[in-house]
Residue, then its C-alpha position, 0 to 999 in steps of 0.5 A: x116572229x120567231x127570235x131565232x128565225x133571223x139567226x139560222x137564216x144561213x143554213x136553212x137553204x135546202x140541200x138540192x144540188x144542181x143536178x137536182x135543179x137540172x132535173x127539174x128544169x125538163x119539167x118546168x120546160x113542159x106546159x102543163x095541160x089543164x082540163x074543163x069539168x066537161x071532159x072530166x064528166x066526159x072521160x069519167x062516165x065511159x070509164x074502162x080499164x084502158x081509159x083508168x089505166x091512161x088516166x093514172x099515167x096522166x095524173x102521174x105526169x101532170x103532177x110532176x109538172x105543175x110541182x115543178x113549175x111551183x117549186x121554181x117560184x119558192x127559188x125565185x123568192x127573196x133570200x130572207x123569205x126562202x128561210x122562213x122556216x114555214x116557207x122552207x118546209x113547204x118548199x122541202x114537203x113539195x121537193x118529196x112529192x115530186x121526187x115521189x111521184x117523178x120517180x113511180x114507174x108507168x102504171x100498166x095495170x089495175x094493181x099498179x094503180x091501186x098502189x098509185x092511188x096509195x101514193x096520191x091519198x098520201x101525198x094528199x094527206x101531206x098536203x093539209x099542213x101546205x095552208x097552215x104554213x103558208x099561212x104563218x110564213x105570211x105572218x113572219x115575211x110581211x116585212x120582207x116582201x111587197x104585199x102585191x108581189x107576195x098575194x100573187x105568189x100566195x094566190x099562185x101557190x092556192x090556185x096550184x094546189x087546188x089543180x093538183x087535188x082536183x086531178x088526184x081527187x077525181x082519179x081517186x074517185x073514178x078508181x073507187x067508182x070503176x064498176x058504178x053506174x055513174x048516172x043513179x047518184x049524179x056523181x061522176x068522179x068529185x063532180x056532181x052533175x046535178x048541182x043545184x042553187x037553191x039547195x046549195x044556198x040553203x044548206x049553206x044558209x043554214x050552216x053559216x046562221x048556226x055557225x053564228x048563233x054559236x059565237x054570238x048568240x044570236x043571228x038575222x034572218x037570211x032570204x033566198x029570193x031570185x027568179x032561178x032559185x028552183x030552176x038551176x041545175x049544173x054540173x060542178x065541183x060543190x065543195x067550190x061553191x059551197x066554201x065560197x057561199x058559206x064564208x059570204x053568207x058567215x061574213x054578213x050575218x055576223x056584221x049584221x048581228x054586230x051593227x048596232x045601227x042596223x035598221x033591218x037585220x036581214x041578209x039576201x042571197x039572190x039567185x039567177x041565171x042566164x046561159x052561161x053563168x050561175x049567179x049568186x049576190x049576198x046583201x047586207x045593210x050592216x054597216x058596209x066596209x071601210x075605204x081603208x079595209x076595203x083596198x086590202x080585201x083581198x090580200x093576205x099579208x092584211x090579216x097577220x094578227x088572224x094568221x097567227x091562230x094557224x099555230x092551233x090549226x095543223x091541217x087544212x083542205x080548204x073545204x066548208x065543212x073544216x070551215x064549220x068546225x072551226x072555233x066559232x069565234x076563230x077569224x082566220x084572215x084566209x077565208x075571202x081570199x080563197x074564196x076568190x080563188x075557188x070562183x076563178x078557178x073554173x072561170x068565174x069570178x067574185x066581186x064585193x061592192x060595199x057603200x060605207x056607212x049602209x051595207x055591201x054586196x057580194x056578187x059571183x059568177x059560175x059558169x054552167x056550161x062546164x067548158x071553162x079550162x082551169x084558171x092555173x095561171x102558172x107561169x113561173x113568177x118573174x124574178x123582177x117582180x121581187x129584185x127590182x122592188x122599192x124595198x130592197x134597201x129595206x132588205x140591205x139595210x137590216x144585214x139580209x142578202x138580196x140574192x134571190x132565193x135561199x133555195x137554189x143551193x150554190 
């Protein structure tokens, strides 16, 4: 932790006025209005002008709102952690974003989007620094706050921002694509309609072997087996399902290659399918996970040694191809958590059942049909959960106030 963090922590607070604070609450009043890949495939494929021109103006409003609604969880956090340097400047990068696009005029033509679209690809490159920061504020705050309380604002915060690219993206997309025939590559936005398994699988598969091979010489064969491997087809974001495969598959083979006891060095990613869901299992014998490693799978505040290496990495999308790039021997601590959040996204889930001393299976379920609303989950995060903890005294003890938020000026 950085000595001077602690020193600074009374004049970190960002300089927002209550009439700032008065201007977002009509925002956070608003709910916001999630889509599923059906209407998104829908509204893409008959694009015309009108319909362009009403999808800018949605972007515009729906942004501002779900902004809102996670600027109000930083003012709930803790008053030690709201003056985390990393936490403050996402706090600050996300003020300026909705500043931004609250105060852009109503689009009326095509010009007017064009310079909006401007606007989003910015606001989406300032986006990359929002999980590096995270990350590290992570590392700095694990002392500060519950782990529970904070997975569930990491997994809120996540959840938020993969909502906010997906609109802005598709926007991007259909505005590049306006005069395209939508049909002859398969593509109707950021959605591809003609996802497929088995190909997913394999380019994954490879990918994650090579990945492996680079940091530790060697790898393990991998089967693809399963009764859809040739026959499941679905429309889908594939970037979603590619990260998440790509970080199972990397985690098992890497085990597999680093368990000396392990009798047969295979991985098996199974295929299947039924009318609503795509199945995917990822099987190893490596060793499985310990009872005490596996009760803090999926937190983020259990790898802070890993987040630590986030201090090289100043952006960060969230995607498998940054995942590919990355330092073979880099473990960020990251990367099974926000899988989980892409599988829940549109409605699926992910689920890891492991037999210590044997192997483990992963298990995830995407939906098919495209008719899964967006898991936002963004309710605002009550304060309770973070005054009425257990811990408080820690906070007390260590000369920390326990007001609720740095961030709400006085």
């Amino acid at each position: 932790m950085p000595a001077n963090w602690q020193q600074r922590r009374h004049n970190t607070a960002a300089p927002k006025s209550f009439y700032h604070n008065e201007v977002l609450d009509r925002y956070v009043d608003q709910s916001v209005n999630p889509n599923t890949i059906r209407q998104l495939v829908f509204y893409g494929r008959h694009m015309t002008d009108d319909r362009l021109i009403d999808s800018a103006n949605y972007v515009r409003t729906e942004i501002t709102i779900r902004l809102a609604h996670r600027i109000r969880d930083f003012q709930k956090l803790p008053f030690i952690v709201g003056t985390n340097p990393h936490i403050e400047r996402i706090y600050r990068m996300y003020w300026e974003a909705f500043e931004k696009i609250r105060q852009y005029p109503a689009i009326k033509t095509l010009e007017d989007n064009e310079h909006f679209c401007d606007l989003l690809n910015g606001l989406l490159d300032d986006g990359l620094f929002v999980i590096p920061e995270l990350a590290l504020g992570a590392t700095e705050c694990t002392g500060f706050i519950a782990p529970a309380s904070f997975d569930r604002f990491m997994n809120t915060m996540l959840r938020s921002r993969i909502s906010r690219r997906v609109i802005a993206e598709q926007h991007l997309a259909i505005t590049a694509n306006h005069n395209t025939a939508w049909d002859e590559e398969g593509y109707i936005g950021i959605i591809f309609t003609r996802c497929c398994a088995r190909e997913m699988a394999e380019m994954c598969v490879a990918l994650s072997s090579q990945h492996v091979l680079k940091s530790h010489g060697r790898t393990v064969n991998v089967i693809i087996d399963g009764s859809a491997r040739n026959e499941a087809v679905f429309a889908y974001i594939p970037e979603h399902i590619e990260y998440i495969l790509y970080e199972l598959l990397t985690n098992s083979i890497r085990h597999s290659v680093e368990c000396e006891n392990s009798e047969t060095k295979t991985v098996r990613l199974t295929i299947a399918q039924n009318k609503t869901d795509i199945l995917f299992r990822v099987s190893d014998n490596a060793g499985g996970i310990s009872n005490e490693v596996f009760k803090t799978l999926w937190s983020y505040s259990s790898a802070p040694n890993d987040f630590k290496k986030f201090k090289n990495i100043k952006k960060m999308g969230g995607s498998m191809a940054e995942r590919e790039k990355q330092a073979v021997d880099e473990r960020l601590g990251f990367g099974l958590p926000m899988s989980k959040v892409y599988a829940e996204y549109w409605g699926g889930e992910l689920s890891v059942l492991t037999m210590d001393g044997f192997g483990t299976d992963a298990y995830v379920r995407i939906p098919r049909l495209g008719n899964q609303a967006e898991n936002l989950t963004l309710d605002e995060i009550d304060e309770a959960e973070y005054s009425n903890r257990s811990d408080t005294a820690l906070l007390s003890t260590n000369g920390y106030s326990t007001r609720p938020s740095a961030l709400v000026s006085a």
